[in-house]
FIBAPA-426251 format. One line per 2 residues: for each residue x, y, z of N, C-alpha, C. Coordinates in pm, 1 decimal. Example, Ala and Ser with C-alpha at 12.3 -4.5 7.8 and 13.67 -1.06 7.14 Angstrom:
2
1319.0,-569.0,780.0,1230.0,-450.0,780.0,1320.0,-330.0,780.0; 1285.0,-225.0,708.0,1367.0,-106.0,714.0,1290.0,3.0,787.0
//
This chain:
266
2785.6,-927.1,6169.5,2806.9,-782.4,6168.4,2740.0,-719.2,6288.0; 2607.6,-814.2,6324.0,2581.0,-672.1,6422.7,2607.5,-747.9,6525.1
2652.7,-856.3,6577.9,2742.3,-919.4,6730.1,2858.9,-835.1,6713.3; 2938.1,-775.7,6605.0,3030.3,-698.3,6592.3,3030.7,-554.6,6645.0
2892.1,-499.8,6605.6,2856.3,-386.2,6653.5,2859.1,-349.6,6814.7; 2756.7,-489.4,6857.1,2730.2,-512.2,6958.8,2842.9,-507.1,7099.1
2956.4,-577.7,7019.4,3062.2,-581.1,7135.7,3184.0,-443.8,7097.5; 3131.5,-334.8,6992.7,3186.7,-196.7,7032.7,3109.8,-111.0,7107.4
3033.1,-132.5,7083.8,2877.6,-54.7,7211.2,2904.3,-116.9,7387.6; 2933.1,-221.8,7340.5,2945.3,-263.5,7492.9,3094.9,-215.8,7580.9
3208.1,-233.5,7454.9,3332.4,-176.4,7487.4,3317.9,-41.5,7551.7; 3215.9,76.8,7442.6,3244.0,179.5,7486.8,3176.8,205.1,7614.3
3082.5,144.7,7640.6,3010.3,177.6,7786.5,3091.5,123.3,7899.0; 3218.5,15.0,7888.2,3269.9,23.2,8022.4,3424.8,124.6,7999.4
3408.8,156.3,7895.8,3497.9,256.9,7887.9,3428.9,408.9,8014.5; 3308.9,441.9,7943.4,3264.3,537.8,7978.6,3247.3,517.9,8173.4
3185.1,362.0,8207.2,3190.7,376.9,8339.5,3380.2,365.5,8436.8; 3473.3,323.7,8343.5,3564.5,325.2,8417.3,3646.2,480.9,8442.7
3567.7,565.7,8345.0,3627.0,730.7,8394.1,3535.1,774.6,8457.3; 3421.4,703.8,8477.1,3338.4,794.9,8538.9,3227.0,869.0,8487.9
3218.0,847.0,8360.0,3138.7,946.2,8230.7,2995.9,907.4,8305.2; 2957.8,798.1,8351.9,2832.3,778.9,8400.0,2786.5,745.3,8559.2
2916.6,794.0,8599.6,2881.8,805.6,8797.7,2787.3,917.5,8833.7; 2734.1,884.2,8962.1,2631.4,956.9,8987.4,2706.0,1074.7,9022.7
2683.4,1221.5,9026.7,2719.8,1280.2,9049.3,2718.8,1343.5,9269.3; 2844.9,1363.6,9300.7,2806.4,1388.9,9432.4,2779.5,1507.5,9467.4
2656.1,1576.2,9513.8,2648.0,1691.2,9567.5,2776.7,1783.7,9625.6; 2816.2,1863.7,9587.8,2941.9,1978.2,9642.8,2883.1,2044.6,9744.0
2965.2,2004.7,9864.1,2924.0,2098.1,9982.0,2964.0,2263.8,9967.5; 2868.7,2333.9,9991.8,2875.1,2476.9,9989.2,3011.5,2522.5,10113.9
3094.0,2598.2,10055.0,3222.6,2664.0,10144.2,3145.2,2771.1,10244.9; 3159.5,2749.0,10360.3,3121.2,2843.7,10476.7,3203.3,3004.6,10472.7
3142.3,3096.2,10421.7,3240.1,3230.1,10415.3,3318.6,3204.5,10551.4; 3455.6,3228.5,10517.8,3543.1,3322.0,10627.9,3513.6,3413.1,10693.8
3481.2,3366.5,10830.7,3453.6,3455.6,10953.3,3578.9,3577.3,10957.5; 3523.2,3703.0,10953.9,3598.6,3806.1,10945.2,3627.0,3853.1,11061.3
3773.1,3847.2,11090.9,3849.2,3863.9,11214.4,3767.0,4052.6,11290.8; 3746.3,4062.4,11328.7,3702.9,4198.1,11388.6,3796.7,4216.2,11523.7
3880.1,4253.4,11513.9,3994.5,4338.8,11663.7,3937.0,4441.7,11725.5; 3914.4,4410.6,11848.9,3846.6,4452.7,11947.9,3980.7,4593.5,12002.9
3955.7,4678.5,11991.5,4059.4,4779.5,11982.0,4060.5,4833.6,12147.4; 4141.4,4801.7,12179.7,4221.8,4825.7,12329.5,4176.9,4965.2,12359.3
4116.1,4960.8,12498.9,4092.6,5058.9,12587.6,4205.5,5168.2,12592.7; 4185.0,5275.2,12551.7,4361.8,5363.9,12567.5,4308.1,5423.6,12694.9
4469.1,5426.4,12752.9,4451.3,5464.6,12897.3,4501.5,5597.0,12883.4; 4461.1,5680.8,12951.9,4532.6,5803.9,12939.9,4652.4,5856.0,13035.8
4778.8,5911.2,12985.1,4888.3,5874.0,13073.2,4865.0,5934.2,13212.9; 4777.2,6035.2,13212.4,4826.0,6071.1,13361.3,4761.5,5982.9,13468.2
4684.2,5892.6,13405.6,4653.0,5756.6,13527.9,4721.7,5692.3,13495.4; 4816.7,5626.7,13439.1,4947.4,5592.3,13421.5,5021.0,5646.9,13524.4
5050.4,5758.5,13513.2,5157.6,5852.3,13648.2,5016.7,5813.8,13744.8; 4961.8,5823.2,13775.7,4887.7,5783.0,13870.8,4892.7,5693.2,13977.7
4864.9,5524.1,13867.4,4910.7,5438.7,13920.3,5061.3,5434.9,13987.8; 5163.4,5485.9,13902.2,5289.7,5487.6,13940.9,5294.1,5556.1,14031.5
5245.4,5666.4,14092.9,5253.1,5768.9,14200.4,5208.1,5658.5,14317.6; 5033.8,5639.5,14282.5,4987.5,5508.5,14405.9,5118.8,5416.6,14434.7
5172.3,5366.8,14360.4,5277.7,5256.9,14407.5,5393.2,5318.3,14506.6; 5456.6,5428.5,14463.3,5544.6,5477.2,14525.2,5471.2,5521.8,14651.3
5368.5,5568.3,14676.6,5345.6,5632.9,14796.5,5316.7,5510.5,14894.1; 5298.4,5396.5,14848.7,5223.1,5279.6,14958.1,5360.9,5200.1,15002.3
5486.6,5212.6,14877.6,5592.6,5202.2,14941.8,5662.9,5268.4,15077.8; 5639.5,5403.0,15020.1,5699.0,5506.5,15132.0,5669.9,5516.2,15273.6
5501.4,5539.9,15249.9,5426.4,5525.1,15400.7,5392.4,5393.9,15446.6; 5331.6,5282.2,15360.2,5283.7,5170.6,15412.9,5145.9,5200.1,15463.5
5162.1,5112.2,15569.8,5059.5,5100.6,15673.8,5072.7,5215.2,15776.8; 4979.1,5319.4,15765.9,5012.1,5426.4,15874.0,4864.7,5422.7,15946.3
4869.8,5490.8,16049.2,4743.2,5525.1,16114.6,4702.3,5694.5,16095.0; 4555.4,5660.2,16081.2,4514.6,5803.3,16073.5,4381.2,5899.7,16194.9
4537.1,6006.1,16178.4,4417.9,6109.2,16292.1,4345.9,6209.9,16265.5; 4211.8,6168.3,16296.9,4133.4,6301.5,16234.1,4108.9,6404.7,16336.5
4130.3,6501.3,16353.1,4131.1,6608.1,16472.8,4005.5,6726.0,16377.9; 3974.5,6762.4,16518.0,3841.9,6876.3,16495.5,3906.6,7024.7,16510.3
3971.7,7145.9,16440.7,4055.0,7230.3,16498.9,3955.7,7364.0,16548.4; 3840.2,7311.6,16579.3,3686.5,7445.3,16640.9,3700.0,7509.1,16558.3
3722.0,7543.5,16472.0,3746.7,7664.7,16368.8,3568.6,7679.3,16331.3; 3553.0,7848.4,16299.8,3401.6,7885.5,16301.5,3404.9,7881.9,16132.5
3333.1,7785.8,16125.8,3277.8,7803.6,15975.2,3181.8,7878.6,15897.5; 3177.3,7943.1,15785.9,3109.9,8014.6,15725.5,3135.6,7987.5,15583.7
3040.6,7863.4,15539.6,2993.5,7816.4,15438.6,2941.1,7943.2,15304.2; 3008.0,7914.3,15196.1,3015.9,7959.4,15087.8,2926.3,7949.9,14982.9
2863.1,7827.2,14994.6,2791.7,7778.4,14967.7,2649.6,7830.6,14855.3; 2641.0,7860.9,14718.8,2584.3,7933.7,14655.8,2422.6,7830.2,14643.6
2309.6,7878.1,14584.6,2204.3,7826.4,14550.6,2178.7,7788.2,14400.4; 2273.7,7806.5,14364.6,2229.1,7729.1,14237.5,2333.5,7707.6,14147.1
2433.8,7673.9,14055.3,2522.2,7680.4,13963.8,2518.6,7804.2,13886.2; 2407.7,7872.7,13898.9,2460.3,8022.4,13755.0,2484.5,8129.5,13877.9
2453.7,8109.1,14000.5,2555.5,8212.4,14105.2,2674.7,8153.8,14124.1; 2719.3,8035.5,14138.1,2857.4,8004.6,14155.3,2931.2,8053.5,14017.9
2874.2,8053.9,13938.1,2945.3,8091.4,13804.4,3001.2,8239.3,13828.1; 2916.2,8354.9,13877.5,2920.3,8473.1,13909.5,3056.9,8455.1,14001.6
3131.4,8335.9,14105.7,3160.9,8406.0,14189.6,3319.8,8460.7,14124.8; 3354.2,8559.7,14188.9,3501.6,8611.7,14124.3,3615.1,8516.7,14135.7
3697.3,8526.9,14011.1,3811.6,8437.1,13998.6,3826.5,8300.2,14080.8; 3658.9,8255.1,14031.9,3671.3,8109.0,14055.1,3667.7,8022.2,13940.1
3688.8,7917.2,13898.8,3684.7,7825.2,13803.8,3607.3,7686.9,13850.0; 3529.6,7629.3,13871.5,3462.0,7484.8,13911.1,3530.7,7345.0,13786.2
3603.2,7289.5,13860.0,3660.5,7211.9,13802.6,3656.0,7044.8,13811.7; 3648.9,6914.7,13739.4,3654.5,6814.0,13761.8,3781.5,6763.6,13729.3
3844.8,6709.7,13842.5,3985.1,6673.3,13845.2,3986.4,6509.5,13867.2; 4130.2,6429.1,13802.5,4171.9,6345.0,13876.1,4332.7,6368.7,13945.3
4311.6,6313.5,14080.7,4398.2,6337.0,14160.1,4500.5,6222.0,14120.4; 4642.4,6241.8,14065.2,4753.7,6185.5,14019.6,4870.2,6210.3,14108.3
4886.4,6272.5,14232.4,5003.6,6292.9,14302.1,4947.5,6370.8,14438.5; 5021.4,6288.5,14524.2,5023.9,6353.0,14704.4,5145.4,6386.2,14714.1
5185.0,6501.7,14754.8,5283.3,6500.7,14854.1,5288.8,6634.0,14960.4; 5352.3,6596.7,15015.6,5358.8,6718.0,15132.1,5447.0,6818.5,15144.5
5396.8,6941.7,15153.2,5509.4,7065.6,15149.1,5584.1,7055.5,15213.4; 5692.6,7127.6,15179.5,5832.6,7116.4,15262.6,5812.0,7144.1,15393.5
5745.9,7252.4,15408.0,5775.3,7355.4,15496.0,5644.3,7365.1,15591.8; 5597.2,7356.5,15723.7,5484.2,7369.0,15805.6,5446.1,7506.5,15815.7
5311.5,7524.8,15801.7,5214.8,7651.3,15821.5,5195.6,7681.3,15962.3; 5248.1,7752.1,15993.9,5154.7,7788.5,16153.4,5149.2,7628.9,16221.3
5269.7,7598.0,16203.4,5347.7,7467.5,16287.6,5167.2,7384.6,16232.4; 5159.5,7326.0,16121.0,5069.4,7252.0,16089.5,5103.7,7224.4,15892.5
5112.1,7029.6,15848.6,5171.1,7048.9,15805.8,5011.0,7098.3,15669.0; 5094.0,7110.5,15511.1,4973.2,7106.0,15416.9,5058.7,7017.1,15301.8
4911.1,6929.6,15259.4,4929.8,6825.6,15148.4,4912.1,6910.6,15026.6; 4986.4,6891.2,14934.9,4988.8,6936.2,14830.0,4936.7,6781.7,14703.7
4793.0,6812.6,14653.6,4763.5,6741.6,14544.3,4773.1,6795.5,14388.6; 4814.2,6652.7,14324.5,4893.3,6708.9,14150.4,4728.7,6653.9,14091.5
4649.5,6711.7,14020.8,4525.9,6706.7,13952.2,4518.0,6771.7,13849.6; 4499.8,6645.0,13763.3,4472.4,6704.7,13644.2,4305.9,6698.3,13591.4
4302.0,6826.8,13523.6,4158.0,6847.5,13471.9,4103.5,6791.0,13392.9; 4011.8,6742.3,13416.4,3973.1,6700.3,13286.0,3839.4,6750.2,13276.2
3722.1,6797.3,13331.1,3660.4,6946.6,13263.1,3635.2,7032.1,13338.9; 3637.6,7167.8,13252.3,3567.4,7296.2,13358.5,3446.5,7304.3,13305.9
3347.3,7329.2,13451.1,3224.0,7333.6,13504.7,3153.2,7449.3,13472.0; 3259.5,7556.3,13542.5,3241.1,7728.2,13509.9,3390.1,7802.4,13529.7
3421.3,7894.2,13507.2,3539.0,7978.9,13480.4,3642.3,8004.9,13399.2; 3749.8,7944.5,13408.3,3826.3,7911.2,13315.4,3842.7,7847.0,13201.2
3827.0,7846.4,13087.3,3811.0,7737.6,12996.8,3966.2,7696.2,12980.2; 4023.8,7790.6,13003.0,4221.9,7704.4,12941.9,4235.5,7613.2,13061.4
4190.4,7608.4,13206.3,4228.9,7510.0,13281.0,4187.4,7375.5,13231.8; 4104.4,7322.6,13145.2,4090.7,7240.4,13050.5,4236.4,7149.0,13030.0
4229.2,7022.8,13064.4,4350.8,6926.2,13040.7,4489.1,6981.3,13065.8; 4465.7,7052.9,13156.6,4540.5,7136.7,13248.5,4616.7,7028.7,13353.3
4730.4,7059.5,13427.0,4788.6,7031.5,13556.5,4767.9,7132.5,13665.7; 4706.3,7081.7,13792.3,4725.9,7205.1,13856.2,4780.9,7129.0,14001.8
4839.5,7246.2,14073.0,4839.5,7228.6,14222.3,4746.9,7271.6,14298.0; 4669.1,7125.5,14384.1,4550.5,7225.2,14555.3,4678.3,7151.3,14646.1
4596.4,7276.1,14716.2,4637.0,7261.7,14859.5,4530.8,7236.7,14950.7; 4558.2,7125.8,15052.2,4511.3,7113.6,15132.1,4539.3,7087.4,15254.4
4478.7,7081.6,15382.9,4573.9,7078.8,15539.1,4570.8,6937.5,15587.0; 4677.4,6906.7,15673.7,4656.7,6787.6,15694.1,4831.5,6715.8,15613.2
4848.9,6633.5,15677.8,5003.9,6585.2,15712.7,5033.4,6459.6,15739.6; 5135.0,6429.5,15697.7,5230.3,6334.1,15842.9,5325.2,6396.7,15883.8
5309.9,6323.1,16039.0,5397.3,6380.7,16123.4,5438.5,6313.4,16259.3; 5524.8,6311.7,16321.7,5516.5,6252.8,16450.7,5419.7,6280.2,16513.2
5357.8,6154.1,16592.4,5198.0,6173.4,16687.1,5230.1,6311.5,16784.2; 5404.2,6297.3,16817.1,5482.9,6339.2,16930.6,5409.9,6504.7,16897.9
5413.1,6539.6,16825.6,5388.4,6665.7,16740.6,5250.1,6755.0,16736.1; 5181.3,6642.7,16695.1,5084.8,6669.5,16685.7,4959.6,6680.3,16839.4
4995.9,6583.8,16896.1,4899.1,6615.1,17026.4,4965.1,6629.1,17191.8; 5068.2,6614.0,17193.5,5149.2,6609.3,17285.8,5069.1,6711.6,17353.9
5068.3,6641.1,17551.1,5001.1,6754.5,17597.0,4833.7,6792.2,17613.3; 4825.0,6769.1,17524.5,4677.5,6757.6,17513.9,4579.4,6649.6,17591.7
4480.3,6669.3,17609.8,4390.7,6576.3,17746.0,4360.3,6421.1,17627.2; 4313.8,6469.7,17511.9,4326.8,6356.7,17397.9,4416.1,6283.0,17342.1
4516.7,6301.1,17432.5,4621.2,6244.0,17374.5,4653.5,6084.2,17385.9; 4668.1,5992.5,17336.0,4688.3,5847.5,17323.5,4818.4,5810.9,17415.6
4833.3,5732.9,17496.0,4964.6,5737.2,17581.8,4997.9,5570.1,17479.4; 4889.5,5494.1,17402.8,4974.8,5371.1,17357.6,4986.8,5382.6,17194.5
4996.0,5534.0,17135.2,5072.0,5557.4,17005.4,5203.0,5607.5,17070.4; 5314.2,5555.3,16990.3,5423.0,5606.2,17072.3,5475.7,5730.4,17012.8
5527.1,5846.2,17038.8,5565.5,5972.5,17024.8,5635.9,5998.8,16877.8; 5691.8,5894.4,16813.3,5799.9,5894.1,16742.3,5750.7,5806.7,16619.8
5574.2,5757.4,16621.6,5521.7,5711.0,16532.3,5453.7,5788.2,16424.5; 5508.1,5778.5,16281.2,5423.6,5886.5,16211.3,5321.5,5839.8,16153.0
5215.6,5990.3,16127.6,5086.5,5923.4,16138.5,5035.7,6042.3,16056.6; 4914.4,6050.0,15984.3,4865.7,6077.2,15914.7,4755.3,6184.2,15937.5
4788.7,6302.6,16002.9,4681.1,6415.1,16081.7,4592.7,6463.4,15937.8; 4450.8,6484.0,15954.4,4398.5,6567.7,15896.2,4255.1,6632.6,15984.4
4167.6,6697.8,15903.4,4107.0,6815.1,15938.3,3985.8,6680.0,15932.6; 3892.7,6633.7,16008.8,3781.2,6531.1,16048.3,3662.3,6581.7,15910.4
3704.3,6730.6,15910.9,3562.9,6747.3,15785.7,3601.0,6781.1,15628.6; 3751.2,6764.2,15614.7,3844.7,6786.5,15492.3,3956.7,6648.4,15446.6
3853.8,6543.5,15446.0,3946.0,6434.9,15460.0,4008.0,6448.7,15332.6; 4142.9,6403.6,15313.7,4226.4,6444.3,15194.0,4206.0,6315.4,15102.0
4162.9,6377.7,14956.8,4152.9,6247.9,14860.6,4220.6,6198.7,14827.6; 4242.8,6052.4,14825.5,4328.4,5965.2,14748.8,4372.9,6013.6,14593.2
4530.3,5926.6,14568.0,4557.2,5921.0,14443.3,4470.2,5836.0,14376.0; 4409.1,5896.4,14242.3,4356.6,5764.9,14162.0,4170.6,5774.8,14168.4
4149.7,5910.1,14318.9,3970.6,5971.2,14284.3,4011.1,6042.7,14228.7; 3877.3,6081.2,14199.1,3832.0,6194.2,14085.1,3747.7,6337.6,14164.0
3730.5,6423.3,14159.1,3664.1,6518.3,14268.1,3638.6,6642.1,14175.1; 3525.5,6715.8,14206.6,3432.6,6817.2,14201.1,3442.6,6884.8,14257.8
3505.7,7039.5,14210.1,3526.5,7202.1,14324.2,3532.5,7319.7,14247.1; 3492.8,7407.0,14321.6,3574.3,7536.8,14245.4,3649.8,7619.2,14317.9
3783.9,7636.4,14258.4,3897.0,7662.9,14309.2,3942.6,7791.6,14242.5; 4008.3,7885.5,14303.8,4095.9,7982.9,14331.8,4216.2,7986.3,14397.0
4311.7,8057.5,14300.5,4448.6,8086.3,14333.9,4492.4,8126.9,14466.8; 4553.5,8013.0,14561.5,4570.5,8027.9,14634.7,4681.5,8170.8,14719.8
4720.3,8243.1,14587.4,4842.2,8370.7,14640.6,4694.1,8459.2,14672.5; 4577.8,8468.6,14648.5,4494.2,8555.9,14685.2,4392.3,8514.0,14774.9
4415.7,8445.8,14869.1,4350.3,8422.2,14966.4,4403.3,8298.8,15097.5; 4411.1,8310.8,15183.6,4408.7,8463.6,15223.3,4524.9,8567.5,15212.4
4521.2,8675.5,15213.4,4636.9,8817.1,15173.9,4691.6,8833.7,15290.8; 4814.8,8770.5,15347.7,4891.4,8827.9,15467.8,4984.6,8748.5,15445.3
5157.5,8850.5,15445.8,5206.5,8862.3,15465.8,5291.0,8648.5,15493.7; 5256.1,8645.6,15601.2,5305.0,8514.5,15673.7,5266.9,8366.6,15546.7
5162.9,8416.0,15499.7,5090.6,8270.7,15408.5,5132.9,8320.5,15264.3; 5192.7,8446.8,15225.2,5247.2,8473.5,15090.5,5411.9,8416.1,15118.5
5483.4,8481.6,15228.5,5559.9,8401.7,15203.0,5589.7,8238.5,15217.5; 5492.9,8202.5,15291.1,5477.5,8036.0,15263.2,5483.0,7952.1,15197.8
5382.3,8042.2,15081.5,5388.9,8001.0,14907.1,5503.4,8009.9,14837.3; 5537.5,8124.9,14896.7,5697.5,8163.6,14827.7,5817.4,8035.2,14861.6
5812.4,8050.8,14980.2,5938.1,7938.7,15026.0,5892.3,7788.7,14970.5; 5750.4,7750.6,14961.2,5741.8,7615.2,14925.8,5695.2,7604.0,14760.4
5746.1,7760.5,14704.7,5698.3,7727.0,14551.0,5600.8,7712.3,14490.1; 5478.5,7693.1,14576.0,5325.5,7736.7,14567.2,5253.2,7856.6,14530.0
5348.9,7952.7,14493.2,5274.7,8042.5,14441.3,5140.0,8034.1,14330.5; 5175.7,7958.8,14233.0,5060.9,7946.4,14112.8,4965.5,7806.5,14155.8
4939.2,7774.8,14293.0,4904.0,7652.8,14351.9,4765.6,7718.9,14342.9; 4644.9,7606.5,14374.6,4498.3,7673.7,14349.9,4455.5,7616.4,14488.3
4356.3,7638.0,14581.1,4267.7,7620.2,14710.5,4121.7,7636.0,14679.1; 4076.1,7530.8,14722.7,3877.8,7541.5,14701.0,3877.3,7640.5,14749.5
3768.5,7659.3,14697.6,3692.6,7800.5,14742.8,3579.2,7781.8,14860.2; 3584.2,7649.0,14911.4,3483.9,7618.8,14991.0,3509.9,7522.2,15058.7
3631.1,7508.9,15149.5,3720.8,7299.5,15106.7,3554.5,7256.3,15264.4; 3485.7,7297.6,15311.3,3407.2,7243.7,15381.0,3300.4,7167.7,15327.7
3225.5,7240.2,15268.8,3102.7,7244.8,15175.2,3108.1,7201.0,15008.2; 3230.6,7263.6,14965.4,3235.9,7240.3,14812.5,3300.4,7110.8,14776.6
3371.5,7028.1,14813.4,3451.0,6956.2,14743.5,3367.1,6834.4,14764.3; 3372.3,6756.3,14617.1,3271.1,6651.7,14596.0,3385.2,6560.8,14560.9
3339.3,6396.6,14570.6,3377.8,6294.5,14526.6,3291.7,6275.2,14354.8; 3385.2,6215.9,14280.8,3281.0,6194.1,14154.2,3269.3,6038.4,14163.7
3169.0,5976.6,14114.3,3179.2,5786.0,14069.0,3152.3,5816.5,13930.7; 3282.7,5796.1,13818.9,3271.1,5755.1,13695.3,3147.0,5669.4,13649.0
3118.0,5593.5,13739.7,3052.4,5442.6,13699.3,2906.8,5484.9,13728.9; 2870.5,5561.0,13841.4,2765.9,5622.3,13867.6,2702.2,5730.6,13820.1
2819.9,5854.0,13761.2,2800.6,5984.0,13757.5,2734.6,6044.5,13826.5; 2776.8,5999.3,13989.3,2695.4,6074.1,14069.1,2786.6,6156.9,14169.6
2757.1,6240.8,14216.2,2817.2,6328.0,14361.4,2808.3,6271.4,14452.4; 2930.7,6267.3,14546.8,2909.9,6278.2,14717.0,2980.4,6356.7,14761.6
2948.2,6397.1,14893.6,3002.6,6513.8,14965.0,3185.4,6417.2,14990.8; 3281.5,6553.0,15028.0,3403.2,6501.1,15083.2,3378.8,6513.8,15219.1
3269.9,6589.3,15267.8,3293.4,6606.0,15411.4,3235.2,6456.6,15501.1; 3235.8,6424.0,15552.7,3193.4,6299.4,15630.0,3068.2,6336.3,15737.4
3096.4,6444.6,15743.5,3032.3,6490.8,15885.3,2878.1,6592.9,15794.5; 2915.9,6583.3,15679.6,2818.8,6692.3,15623.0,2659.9,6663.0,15625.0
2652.4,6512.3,15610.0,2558.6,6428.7,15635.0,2473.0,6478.0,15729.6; 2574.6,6435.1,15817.9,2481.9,6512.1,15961.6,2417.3,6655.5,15983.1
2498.0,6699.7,15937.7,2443.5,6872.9,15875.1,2305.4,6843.5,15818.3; 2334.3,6788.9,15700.5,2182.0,6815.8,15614.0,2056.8,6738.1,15673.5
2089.8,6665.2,15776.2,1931.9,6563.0,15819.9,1949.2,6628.4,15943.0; 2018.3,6734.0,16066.5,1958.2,6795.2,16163.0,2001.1,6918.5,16134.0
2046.7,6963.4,16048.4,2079.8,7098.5,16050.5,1966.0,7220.7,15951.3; 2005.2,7341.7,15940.5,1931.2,7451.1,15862.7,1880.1,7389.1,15704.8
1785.1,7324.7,15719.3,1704.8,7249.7,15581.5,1688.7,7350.1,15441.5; 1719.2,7482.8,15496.2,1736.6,7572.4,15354.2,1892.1,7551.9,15305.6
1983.6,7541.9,15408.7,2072.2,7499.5,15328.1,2091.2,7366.4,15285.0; 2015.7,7330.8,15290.0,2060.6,7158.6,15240.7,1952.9,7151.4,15133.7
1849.6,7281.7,15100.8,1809.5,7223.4,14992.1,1899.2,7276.3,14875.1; 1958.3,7383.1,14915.1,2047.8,7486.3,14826.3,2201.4,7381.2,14794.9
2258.3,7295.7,14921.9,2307.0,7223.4,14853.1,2265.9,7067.6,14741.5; 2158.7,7065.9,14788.6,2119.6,6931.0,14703.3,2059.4,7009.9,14543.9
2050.6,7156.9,14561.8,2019.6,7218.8,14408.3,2145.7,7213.1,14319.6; 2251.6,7274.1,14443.5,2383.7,7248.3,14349.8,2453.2,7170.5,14304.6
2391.3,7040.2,14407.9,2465.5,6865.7,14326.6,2385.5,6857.9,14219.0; 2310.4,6839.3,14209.5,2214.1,6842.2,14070.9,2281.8,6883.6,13940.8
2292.2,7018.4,13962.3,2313.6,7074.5,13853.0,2462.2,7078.2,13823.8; 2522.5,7001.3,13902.3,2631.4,7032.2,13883.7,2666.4,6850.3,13813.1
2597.6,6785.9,13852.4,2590.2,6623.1,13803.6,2560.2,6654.8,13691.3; 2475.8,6751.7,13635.8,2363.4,6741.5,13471.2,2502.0,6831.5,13386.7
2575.0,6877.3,13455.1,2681.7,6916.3,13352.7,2828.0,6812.8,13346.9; 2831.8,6690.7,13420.5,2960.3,6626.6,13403.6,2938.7,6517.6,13265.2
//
């Protein structure tokens, strides 16, 4: 009886090891949570650097490779130039604006046989004056052209005898160099139908549709370059430099008051 016992006890234990009832058990590796996808959400571009770029393309088609002349026209300057940002604020029907420049082109029609660039800028903030010019479109004007060399200096003791007459070329003002599509620039501007008031430059506007077009109020002294990346000012003039390290040191501290303050508001 109990060898009987014996070999159901023994039955059931290889019963139990052939399912397993007495395997060692194997540790369960722990599941690593699912790394949660996070989408890095795309830079939105804003369209009018869109038209921007597209403007840059078309214009490098059109002109290419041109040469550029910077001419000095003696003109007597008389700098506008305020001392601090809460007098420029004062000045009448001005607005101080930060623009990007999205379109060049050139008026139809020549001023006083000289041609003017017309830039498409849009706002993106006001400084002082206007608050609706805010994400605004506007038109400046500025001087400076292409044109046949033939045109432009013919005659003159400076004149190049190995540009040939019939090559066009890119005239501007040596201390108003005209900004590219695609900078960004710092001014305060006024409606160009009120200044200056004669007769010959109203209808100018008229024939080339410029009437509601805007002009710095200072294109010597006032108009700044911006660096996004920097948030800093530089002058547009090239030559201004030279001004402020040999020239009248009260005005150059009055302009280095107004870059300042005019940086602490962009």
């Amino acid at each position: 009886m109990k060898r009987k016992i014996g070999w159901v006890l023994a039955a059931a234990l290889l019963v139990l090891l052939a399912t397993g009832g007495c395997a060692p058990k194997t540790p369960t590796a722990k599941k690593k949570p699912t790394p949660v996808k996070t989408e890095q959400k795309a830079e939105t571009v804003p369209t009018y650097r869109v038209v921007a770029d597209n403007n840059l393309d078309k214009f490098k088609q059109t002109h290419g490779q041109y040469r550029t002349i910077n001419y000095d026209p003696q003109d007597d300057i008389v700098s506008l130039l305020p001392d601090s940002l809460a007098k420029l604020k004062k000045y009448p029907q001005t607005t101080t604006v930060r623009g990007y420049v999205t379109d060049w082109q050139q008026a139809s029609v020549l001023l006083a046989n000289t041609p003017k660039t017309v830039l498409t800028v849009q706002v993106q903030k006001v400084l002082s004056g206007k608050p609706q010019l805010a994400d605004q479109e506007i038109k400046l004007i500025l001087p400076g052209g292409f044109r046949p060399y033939g045109q432009f200096d013919k005659g003159s003791i400076y004149h190049d005898k190995n540009i040939p007459d019939d090559e066009v070329v890119l005239t501007q003002n040596n201390q108003i160099p005209i900004p590219t599509i695609g900078s960004t620039i710092v001014m305060p501007v006024r409606k160009a139908a009120r200044h200056p008031v004669n007769k010959e430059y109203l209808a100018w506007l008229t024939q080339t549709k410029l009437t509601t077009a805007y002009v710095p109020t200072d294109e010597y002294s006032m108009i700044w370059r911006y660096d996004p990346q920097t948030k800093k000012l530089t002058t547009n003039n090239p030559l201004q430099e030279k001004w402020r390290s040999t020239g009248d040191q009260t005005w150059n501290k009055k302009y280095q008051r107004l870059t300042t303050e005019l940086e602490e508001q962009l």
